[in-house]
Phi, psi and omega in degrees: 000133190228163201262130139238141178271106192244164171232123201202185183236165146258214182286325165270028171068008163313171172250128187241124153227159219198180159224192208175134150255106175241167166239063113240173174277340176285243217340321172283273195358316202249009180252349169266349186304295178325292189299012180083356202281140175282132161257154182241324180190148190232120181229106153329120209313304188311310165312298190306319186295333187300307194281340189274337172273347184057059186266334185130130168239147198257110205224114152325112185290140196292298185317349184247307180283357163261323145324331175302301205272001155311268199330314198273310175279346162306305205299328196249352162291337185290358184093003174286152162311153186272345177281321129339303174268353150301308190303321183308316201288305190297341186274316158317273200314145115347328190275105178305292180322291205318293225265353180305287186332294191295337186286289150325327184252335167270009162267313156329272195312349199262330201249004187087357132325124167321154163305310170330293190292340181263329159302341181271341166302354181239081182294327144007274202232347166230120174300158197279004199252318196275306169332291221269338172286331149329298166319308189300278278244310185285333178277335152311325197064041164211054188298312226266309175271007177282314177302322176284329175282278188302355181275319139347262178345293146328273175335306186295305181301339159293328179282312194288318183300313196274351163300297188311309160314315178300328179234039166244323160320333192264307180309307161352297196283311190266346161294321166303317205287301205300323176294309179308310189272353153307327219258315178293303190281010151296318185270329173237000178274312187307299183301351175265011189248324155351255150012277195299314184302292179324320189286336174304117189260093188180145195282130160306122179294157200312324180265039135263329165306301179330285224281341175292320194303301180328286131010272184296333171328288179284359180284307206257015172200047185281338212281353182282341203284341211263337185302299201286333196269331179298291185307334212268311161308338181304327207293304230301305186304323168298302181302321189298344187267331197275090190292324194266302188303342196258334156285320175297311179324264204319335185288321195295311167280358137316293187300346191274140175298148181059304197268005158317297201269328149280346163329273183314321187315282211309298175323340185263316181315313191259007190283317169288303162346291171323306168303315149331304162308292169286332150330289179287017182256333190092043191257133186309174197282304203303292204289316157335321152297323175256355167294305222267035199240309175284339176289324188298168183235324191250126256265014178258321184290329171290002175287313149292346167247013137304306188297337189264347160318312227261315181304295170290332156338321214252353171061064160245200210270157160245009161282342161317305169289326164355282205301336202257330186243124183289003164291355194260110151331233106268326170311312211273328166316311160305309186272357179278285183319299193301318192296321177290314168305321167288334185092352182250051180291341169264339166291324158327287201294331173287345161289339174285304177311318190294310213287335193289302161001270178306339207265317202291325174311295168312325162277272186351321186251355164275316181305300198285300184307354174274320180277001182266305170303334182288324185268318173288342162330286195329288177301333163293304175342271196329311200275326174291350165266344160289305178316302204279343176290317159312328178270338149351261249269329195267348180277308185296342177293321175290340182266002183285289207265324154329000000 
């Protein structure tokens, strides 16, 4: 038996943390399971001490891991052995956590453990979606296109995740950029002209005062600036522990014009995607719905496929609270309902996933031509009202003395 550390919600969506002794992370997973507890994550004491001091917990780039999973399914359509395309797999990758794990999982899998079962002792490192489609795929016999459907998945959620990061990221980057050189010529440009404006025996223009006030503010109180950005990390860290502050954040950034809305996109892109997958793995709706309830992050679409667990417990439609709440379209609702009616929900769903995919493609590059003139607007604006405050006060000296 070995001290594991978990993080989880209950049913009314507190957040619990706790240890537990099993002996695996599936055996704690499935003894909080029992207790109502939502599990979010299972760590090994030693890990957990890791990740709470921010030493690393050894975790696999979604990009190394869809190579992992190329690789691993090219290996078992040729007809290679599963033990064999562990070995391979392992020998292959780059990712040290990735090849230790694999290395670990074929002397398991070596001894007459499942793949499933020997993946899930790495909680890590194989996500709880790839386990359970493992399963589908061994109880099925069709393991080889199960690994080819999830390395699929991935890849598209991934592709769809680093666009969205890439192009919420370039203002950032350049709003940073954009501070430093505002910040220099305040603190040090401004103050070598200061001097000299005082010896004018002459009234300052207003916006030469401003941007002087400004300057010294911050030359002589920058430690408040440092204040305001310490709290302000505070929040950020406070709201991830606060389940109701961590739903308004989100609803709230839901709510932003334009990127509210590639936001919902990307989050529907990749939920239906999940769903899809595992749909077409043969993993029942009901466990599906709650794998992919525990994967999501953002915490008004989880609110809602909680709510469609609790419907289907109850053996209803899980498009009912859907239907009800507007982060969900009437496409994706509609097209849920034909699915569940027809029997054909992962083909629904892979079309709901494909079509948002493509709307996140589309936005993403509408986002950036928008944001590149606005910003370079910006930054000319600032910098050029600092230069013309400097430049005032010295046109007036030159028609002075002309």
């Amino acid at each position: 038996m070995a001290l594991y550390s978990y993080e989880g919600k209950q049913v009314d969506g507190k957040k619990v943390l706790g240890k537990i002794q099993a002996a695996s992370a599936f055996e704690a997973r499935d003894s909080l399971q029992k207790r109502g507890i939502i599990v979010l994550q299972v760590y090994p004491l030693n890990e957990w001490l890791n990740k709470e001091l921010n030493l690393g917990v050894r975790t696999v780039k979604n990009q190394e891991f869809v190579l992992f999973l190329r690789q691993f399914s090219t290996l078992l359509k040729a007809g290679i052995p599963i033990v064999s395309a562990i070995q391979v797999s392992a020998e292959q990758t780059v990712s040290k956590p990735l090849k230790g794990a694999l290395h670990q999982v074929k002397e398991e899998v070596n001894s007459g453990i499942s793949l499933s079962e020997a993946a899930k002792k790495h909680p890590t490192i194989f996500p709880e979606l790839f386990v359970n489609m493992i399963f589908a795929g061994e109880v099925g016999g069709n393991l080889d296109e199960i690994v080819d459907r999830l390395a699929t998945s991935y890849e598209k959620q991934h592709r769809t995740k680093q666009k969205v990061i890439a192009t919420l990221t370039y203002p950032l980057v350049v709003g940073f950029f954009a501070l430093l050189v505002v910040t220099f010529l305040l603190t040090f440009v401004v103050p070598m002209f200061v001097s000299m404006f005082a010896n004018m025996d002459q009234e300052l223009p207003f916006l030469t005062i401003w941007v002087m006030n400004v300057g010294e503010f911050m030359t002589s109180f920058w430690w408040i600036l440092l204040v305001v950005v310490f709290l302000i990390l505070l929040f950020i860290l406070y709201v991830k522990e606060d389940q109701r502050l961590l739903y308004y954040t989100d609803y709230l950034l839901l709510k932003i014009p334009f990127v509210g809305k590639l936001l919902q996109k990307a989050v529907l892109a990749r939920m239906t995607r999940m769903m899809s997958s595992l749909f077409a793995s043969s993993v029942p709706i009901l466990d599906a719905v709650t794998i992919v309830e525990r994967i999501i992050k953002n915490q008004v679409v989880n609110s809602v496929l909680k709510d469609a667990r609790s419907h289907l417990e109850r053996g209803e439609s899980m498009t009912t609270p859907m239907k009800e709440h507007w982060v969900f379209p009437p496409l994706v609702t509609q097209l849920i309902s034909v699915g569940e009616a027809t029997g054909t929900l992962d083909s629904m769903l892979e079309q709901v996933a494909s079509y948002y995919e493509e709307e996140v493609d589309a936005g993403t590059e509408q986002l950036k031509a928008f944001i590149e003139p606005v910003m370079i607007v910006a930054i000319a604006l600032l910098v050029g009202i600092i230069v013309l405050a400097i430049m005032m006060p010295m046109f007036s000296l030159f028609e002075n003395i002309s």
